[in-house]
N, C-alpha and C positions, 0 to 999 in steps of 0.2 A: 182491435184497431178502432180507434174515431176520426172523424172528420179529416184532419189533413194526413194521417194516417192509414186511409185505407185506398185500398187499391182502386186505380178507377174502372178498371173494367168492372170489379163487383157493383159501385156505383150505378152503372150503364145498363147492368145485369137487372138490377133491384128494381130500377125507376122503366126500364120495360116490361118486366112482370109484371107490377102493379100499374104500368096502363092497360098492359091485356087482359089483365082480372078485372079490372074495373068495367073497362068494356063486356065481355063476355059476361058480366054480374048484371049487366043495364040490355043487353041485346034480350028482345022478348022469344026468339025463337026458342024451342026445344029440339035436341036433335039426341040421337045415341049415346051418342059418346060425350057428353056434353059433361058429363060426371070425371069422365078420366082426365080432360083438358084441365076442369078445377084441380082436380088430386095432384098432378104434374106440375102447375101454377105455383102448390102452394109447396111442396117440393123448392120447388127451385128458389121461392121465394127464404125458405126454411136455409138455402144453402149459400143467401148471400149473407147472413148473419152470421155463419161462423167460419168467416175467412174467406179461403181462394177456394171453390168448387173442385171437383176433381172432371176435366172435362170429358170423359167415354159417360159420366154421368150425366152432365148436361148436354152431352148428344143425344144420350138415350131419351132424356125427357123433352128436347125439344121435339124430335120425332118422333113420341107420344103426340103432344100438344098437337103437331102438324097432322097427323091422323085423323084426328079426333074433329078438328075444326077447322082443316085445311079447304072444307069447299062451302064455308063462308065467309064469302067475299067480303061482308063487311067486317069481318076482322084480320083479315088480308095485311093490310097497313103493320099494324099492330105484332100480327105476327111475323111479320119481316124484322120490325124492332127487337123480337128477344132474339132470333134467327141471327142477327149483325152481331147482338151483346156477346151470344155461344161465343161468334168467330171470333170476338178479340180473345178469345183465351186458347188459340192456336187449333193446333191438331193434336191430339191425346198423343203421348210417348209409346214407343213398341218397344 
């Protein structure tokens, strides 16, 4: 898929990763889990290049992500932006 070709959730998906990587690439603090937030980031980032994501997967990595860096407020914002992007891609099928 290109340009007016892809899906705009994945769009939505892509361009809030890459503010919260970005931020979390510039925030000076170090924390624990600060490694698993990267690895899941780029995960997901890895998962809007090749198509529709499957979502129990991008559930699973946002609530990595939200674990990891959920009690720094300064990326609060940020992390609500990939949190919305998950929901436009519904509820996983049972």
């Amino acid at each position: 898929m290109t340009g007016s070709d892809e899906d705009p959730r994945v769009a939505e998906l892509r361009t809030a990763v890459s503010r919260l990587r970005r931020e979390l690439a510039a925030h000076p603090a170090e924390f624990p889990d600060r490694g698993i937030a990267e690895d899941e980031l780029a995960a997901l980032a890895a998962m809007t290049v090749s198509g529709i994501p499957e979502v129990p997967r991008l559930r699973r990595s946002l609530l990595l992500i939200a674990g990891s860096i959920g009690s720094v407020s300064a990326l609060a914002p940020r992390l609500q932006e990939v949190r919305s992007a998950v929901d436009l891609f519904g509820e996983p099928r049972r």
